[in-house]
N, C-alpha and C positions, 0 to 999 in steps of 0.2 A: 609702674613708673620706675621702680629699682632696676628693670631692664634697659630705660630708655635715659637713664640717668648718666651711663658711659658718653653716649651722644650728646648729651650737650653739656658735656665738663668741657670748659674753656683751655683746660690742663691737654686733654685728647686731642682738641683741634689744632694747638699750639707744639704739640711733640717738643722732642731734645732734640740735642745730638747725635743719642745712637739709641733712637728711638721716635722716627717720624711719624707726626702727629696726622687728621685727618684732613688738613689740607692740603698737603705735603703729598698725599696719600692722592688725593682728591688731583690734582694736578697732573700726575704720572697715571694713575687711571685714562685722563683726558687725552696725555698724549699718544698712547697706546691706543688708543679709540681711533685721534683724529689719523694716525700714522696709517692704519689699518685703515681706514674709508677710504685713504687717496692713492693708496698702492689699488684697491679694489676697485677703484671708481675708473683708474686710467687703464687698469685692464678687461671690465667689462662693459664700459659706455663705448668707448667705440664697438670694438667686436659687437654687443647686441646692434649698435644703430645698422653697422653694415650687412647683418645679415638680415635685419628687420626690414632697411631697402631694399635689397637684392632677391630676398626671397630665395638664398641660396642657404643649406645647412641648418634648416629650422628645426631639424630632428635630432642633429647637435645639441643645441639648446636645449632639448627638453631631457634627452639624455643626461647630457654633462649638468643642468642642475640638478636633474634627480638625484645621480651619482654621490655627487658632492654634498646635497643634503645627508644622504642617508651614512657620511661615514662619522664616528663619534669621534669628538672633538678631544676629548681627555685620552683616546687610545692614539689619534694621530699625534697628541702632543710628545706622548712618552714616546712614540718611534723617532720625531724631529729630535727630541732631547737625545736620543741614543746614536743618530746620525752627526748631527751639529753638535752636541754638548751641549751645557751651561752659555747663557746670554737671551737677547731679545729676536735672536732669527727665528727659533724654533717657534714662542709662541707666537708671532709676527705671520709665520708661513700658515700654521695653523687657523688664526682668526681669518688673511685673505680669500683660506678656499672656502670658511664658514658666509665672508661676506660677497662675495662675488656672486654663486646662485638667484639671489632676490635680485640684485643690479642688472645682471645679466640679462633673466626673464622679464623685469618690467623694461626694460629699454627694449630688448626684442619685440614684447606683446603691444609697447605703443607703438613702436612706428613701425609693427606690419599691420595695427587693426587703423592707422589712418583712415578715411573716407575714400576710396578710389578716386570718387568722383571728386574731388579735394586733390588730390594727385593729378586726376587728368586732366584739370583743368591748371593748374599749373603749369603742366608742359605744353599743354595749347597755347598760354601767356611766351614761350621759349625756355621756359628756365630749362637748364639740363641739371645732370641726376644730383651733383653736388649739392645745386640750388634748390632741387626740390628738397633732399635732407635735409640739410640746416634753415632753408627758408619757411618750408610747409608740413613734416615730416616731424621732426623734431619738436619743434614750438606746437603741437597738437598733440605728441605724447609726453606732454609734460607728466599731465598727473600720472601717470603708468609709473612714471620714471623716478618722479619723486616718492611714491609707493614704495618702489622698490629700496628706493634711500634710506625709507624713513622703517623700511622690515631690515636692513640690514646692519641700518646703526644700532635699533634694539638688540641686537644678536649679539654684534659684536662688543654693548658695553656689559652686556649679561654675560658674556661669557670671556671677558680681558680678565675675571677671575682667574681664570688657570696660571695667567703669568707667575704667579704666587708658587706655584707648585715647583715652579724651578730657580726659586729664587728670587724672582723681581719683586718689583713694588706694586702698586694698585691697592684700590677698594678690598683686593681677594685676600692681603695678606692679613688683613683683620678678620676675616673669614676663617681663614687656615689658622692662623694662630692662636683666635680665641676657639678653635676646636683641640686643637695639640695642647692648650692648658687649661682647658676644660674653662674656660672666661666666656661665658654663655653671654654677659654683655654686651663684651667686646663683638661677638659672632653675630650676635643680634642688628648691631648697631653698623656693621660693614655690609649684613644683607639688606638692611633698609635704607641706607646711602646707595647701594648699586639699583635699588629699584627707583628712588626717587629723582636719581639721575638719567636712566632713563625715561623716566615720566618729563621731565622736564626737556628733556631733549626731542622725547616726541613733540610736543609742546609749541616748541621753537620749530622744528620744521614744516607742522602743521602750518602757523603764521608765517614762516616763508610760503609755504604753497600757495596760501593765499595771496600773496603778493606777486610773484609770477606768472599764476596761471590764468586766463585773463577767466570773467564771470561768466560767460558762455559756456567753456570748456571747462568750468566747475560744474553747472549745471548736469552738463552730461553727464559728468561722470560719475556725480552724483547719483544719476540716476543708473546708469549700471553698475552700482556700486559691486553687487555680489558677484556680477562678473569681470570687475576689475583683481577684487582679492583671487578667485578662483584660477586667473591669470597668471598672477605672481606668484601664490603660492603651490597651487597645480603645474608647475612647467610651460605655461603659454598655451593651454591646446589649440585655443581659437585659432592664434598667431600660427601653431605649425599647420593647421589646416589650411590658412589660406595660400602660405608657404608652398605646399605641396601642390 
């Protein structure tokens, strides 16, 4: 309890002046989150849907998220810090390339593993290809998509940590700082606010999913659960196969 005692001193949540407290803290974490989701989201939900229609560049996909997963986040931060300098571009650029891979692959892997015959009968109805995307295409790979949402929010509130490294605010600088004065509290108490913020955040998307996705296309996908994850986080193989 002497560890968990920093967390709930009304004194920490409340901060000063030159010394913000774990709301304060708590806020600027969030906004670094939600900034990062929507830079990520408007540069990989399209890209994956069109190439997920088109069936054009599916080896793209699996490529470029590999790529991207595998480069370390804290070594690409100190190159942006050393190109950009000091502010919120570098770790900004940083967390994008961390959350794009899972957006990417789940938008790709649902709406290329659609149901053909869900497709082809669509365009027997006349829809053309637009209509088939957002009409049949789309609203079928929700859960893929939200998957990939809900792998990249966790990435990216776990790892808005680093901002601290170059001076910003968040969860990480209680992190960082109760390391540099040895305040094991304080350390304590910034890594269990950053997990139980994403606990709750998964939480929250899980209940939108459910509100979205109709019961049917839970079902399913329930049922292929292990090859929904294996999807998102293996690169899409199924998606580039059919792709190809």
């Amino acid at each position: 309890m002497t560890y968990l005692s920093w967390l709930f001193s009304a004194e920490n949540w409340a901060g000063g002046a030159d010394n913000p407290g774990i709301a304060q803290r708590l806020v600027e974490h969030l906004g670094y989150t939600a900034l990062t989701l929507v830079i990520a989201l408007v540069i990989a939900l399209p890209l994956g849907a069109w190439i997920g229609h088109s069936g054009r560049g599916g080896f793209l996909v699996v490529g470029i998220a590999n790529a991207l997963r595998a480069l370390p986040t804290l070594g690409l931060l100190v190159l942006l810090f050393l190109a950009v300098g000091l502010g919120l571009l570098g770790p900004l650029i940083a967390l994008v390339i961390l959350a794009v891979p899972p957006l990417l692959a789940g938008t790709y892997s649902g709406v290329a593993n659609v149901d053909p015959q869900i497709v082809d009968a669509a365009k027997g109805m006349g829809m053309r290809g637009r209509e088939v995307l957002f009409k049949v295409e789309l609203p079928n790979a929700l859960p893929l998509i939200i998957g990939g949402v809900r792998s990249a929010l966790l990435q990216i509130i776990s790892t808005a940590t680093i901002a601290a490294y170059v001076g910003l605010g968040g969860l990480g600088r209680f992190i960082l700082d109760g390391l540099s004065q040895r305040d094991f509290p304080q350390m304590i108490g910034g890594s269990i606010l950053v997990a139980l913020l994403a606990i709750v955040a998964d939480v929250v998307l899980g209940g939108l999913q459910k509100l979205l996705v109709s019961p049917g296309l839970q079902e399913r996908s329930a049922a292929s659960k292990p090859g929904r994850l294996r999807l998102i986080r293996g690169g899409a193989d199924t998606g580039a196969s059919r792709a190809a």
